[in-house]
C-alpha positions as CSV (number, residue, x, y, z in Angstrom):
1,X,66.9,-82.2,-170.2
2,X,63.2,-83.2,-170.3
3,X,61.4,-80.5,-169.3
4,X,57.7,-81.8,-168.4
5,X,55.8,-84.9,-170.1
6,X,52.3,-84.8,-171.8
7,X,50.2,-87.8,-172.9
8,X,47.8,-90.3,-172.2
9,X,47.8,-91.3,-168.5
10,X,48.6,-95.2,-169.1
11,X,49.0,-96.2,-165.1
12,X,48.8,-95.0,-162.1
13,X,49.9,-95.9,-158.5
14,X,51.3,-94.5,-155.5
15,X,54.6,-93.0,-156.2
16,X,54.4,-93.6,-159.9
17,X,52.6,-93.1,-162.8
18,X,53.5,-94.3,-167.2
19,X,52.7,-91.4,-169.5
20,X,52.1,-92.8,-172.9
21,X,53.5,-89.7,-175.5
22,X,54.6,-90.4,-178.9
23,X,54.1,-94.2,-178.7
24,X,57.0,-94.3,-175.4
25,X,55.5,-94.9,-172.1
26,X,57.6,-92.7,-170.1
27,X,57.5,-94.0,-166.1
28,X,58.0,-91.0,-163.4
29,X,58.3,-91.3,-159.6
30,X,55.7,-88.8,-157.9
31,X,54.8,-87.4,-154.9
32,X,51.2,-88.7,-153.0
33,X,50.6,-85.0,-154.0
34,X,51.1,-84.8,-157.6
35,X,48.8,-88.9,-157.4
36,X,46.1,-86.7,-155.8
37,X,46.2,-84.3,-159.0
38,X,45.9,-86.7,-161.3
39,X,43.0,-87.3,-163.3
40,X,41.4,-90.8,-164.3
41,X,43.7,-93.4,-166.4
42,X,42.9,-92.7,-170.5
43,X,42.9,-89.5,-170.0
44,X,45.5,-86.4,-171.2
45,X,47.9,-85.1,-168.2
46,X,51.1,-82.9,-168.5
47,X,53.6,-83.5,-165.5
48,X,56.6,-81.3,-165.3
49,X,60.0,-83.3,-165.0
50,X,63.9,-83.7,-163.5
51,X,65.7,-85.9,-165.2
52,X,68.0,-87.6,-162.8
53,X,71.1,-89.5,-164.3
54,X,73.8,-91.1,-162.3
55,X,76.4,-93.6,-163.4
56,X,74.5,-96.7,-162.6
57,X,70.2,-95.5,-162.7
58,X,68.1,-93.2,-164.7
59,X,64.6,-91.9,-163.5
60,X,62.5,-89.2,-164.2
61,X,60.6,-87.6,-161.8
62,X,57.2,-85.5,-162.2
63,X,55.1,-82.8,-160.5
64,X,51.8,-81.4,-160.5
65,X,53.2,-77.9,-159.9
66,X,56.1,-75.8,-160.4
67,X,56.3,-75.2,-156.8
68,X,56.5,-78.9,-155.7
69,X,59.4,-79.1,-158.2
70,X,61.5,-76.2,-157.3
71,X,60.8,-77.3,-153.4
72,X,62.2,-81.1,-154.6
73,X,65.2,-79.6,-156.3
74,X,66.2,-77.3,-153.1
75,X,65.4,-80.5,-150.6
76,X,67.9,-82.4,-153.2
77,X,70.7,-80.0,-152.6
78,X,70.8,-80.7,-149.1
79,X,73.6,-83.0,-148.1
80,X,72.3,-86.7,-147.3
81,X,69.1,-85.9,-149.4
82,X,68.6,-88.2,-152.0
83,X,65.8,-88.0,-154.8
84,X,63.9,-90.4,-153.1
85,X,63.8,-89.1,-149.5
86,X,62.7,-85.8,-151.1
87,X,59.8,-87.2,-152.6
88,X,58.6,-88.5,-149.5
89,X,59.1,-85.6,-147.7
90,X,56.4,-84.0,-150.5
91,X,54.3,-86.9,-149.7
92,X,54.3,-86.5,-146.2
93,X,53.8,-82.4,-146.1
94,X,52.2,-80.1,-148.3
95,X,54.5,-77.0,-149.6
96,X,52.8,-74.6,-147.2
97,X,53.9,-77.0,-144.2
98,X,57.0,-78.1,-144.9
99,X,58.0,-74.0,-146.1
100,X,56.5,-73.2,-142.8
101,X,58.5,-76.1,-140.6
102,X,62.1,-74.6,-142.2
103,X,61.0,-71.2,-141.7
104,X,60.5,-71.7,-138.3
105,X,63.5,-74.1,-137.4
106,X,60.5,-77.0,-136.9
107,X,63.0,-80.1,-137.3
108,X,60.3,-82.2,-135.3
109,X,57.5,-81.9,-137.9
110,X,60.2,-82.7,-140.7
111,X,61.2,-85.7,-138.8
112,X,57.8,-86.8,-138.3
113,X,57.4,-87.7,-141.8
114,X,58.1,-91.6,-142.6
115,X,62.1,-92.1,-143.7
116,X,63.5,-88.8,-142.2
117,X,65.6,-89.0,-139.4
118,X,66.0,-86.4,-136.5
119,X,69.5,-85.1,-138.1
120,X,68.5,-84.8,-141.3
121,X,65.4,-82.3,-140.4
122,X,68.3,-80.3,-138.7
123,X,70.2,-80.4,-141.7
124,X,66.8,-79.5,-143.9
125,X,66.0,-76.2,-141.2
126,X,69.5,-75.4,-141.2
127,X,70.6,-75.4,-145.2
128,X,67.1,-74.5,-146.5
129,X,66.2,-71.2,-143.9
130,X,67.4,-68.8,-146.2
131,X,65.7,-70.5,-149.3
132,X,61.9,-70.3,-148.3
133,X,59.8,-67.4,-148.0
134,X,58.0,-67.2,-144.2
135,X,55.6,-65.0,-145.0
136,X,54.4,-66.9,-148.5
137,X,54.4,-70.0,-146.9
138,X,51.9,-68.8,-143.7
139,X,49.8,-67.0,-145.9
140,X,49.3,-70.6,-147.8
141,X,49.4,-72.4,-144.9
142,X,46.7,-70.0,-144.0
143,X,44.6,-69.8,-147.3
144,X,45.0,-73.7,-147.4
145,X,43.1,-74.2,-144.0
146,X,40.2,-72.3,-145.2
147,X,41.2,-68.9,-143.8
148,X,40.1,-66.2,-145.7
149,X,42.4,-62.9,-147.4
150,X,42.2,-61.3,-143.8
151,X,44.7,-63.8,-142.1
152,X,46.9,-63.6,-144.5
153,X,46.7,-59.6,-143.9
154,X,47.0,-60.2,-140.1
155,X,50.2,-62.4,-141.2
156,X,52.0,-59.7,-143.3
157,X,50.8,-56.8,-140.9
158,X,52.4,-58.9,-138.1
159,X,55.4,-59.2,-139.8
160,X,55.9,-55.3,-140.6
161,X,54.7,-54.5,-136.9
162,X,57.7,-57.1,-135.8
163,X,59.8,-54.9,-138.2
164,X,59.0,-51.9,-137.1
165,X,59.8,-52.8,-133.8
166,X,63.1,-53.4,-134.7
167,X,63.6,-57.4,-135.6
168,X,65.4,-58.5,-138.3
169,X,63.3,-60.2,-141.5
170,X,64.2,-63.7,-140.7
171,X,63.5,-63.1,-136.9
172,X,60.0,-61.8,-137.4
173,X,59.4,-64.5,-139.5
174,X,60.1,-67.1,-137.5
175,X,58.4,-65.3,-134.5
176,X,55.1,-64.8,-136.5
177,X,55.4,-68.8,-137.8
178,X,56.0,-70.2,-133.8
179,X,53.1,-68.0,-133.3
180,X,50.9,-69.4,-135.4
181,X,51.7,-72.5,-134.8
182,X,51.1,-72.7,-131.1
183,X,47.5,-70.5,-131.3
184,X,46.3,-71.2,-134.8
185,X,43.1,-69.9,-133.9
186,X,44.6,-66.4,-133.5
187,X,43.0,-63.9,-135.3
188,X,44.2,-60.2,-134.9
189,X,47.4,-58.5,-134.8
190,X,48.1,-57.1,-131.9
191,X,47.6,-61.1,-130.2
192,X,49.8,-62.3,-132.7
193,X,52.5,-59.5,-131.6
194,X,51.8,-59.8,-128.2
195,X,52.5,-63.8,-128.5
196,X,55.8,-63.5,-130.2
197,X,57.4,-60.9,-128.0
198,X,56.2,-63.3,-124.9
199,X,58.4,-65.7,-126.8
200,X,61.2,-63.6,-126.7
């Protein structure tokens, strides 16, 4: 299995790139993500890699980071998700958003992304709940947005107060993540509590 690629970036484009290594030009599909991390042609890169192999194609695929891959290869176990359609899901969300969005049951911000039906978001929320963590991905949704350490405080603190109060893990998550995504501007604990429970 090829693990990642290093080399000379030979080309780039949107949703693929050559890597020149050893004299071989190895081509990899990528995310809009990964393009964005890229730096200009001629010089050195490293992109990690899945090899996919099936009976009548080969392709390799490469990521900027570790956590875009291992988000791919979950999106890839889910039934009706190819390769493909998980690569544009990682072009149309960042890892924070689309964590968030499974967490949460959000089908319709899945859905919104170009090439994803309406059943296959359910199927994404539904397979993939258990395989994200809530609380990691609002605290990067968070940090990503410019927030400082302090909301991702608020966020955790939420979560134990939720907890304390006697709602499961995965119920406090996905009470704290509709929260924040209906009053993003929230910024202390007790509103966020007091938000959930008037969801309940």
């Amino acid at each position: 299995m090829i693990a990642h690629v290093r080399g000379v970036l030979a080309e780039k484009e949107p949703g693929r790139v050559v890597i020149e290594a050893g004299g071989v030009g190895y081509e990899l599909m990528i995310s809009l993500t990964t393009l964005d991390r890229l730096p200009r042609e001629g010089e050195e890169v490293k992109l990690l890699a899945w090899h996919c192999v099936r009976e009548d194609d080969e392709m390799l695929f490469g990521f900027a980071t570790r956590q875009e891959r291992e988000m791919f290869l979950k999106l890839t176990q889910v039934s009706g998700v190819g390769p493909k359609i998980a690569l544009a899901i990682l072009s149309g969300a960042s890892i924070g958003e689309l964590s968030l969005a499974i967490a949460s049951g959000n089908a319709k911000r899945i859905s919104s992304i170009k090439g994803v039906g309406r059943k296959t978001a359910e199927k994404i929320c539904v397979e993939l709940k258990d395989k994200v963590n809530a609380i990691e991905a609002l605290a990067a949704t968070s940090r990503r947005g410019g927030a400082d350490d302090a909301k991702a405080l608020m966020i955790r603190d939420a979560m134990l107060a939720l907890s304390a109060l006697g709602f499961g893990e995965e119920a406090a998550n996905k009470m704290v993540a509709t929260v924040l995504q209906e009053h993003p501007d929230v910024k202390d604990v007790e509103t966020v509590v007091r938000f959930a429970l008037s969801h309940k």
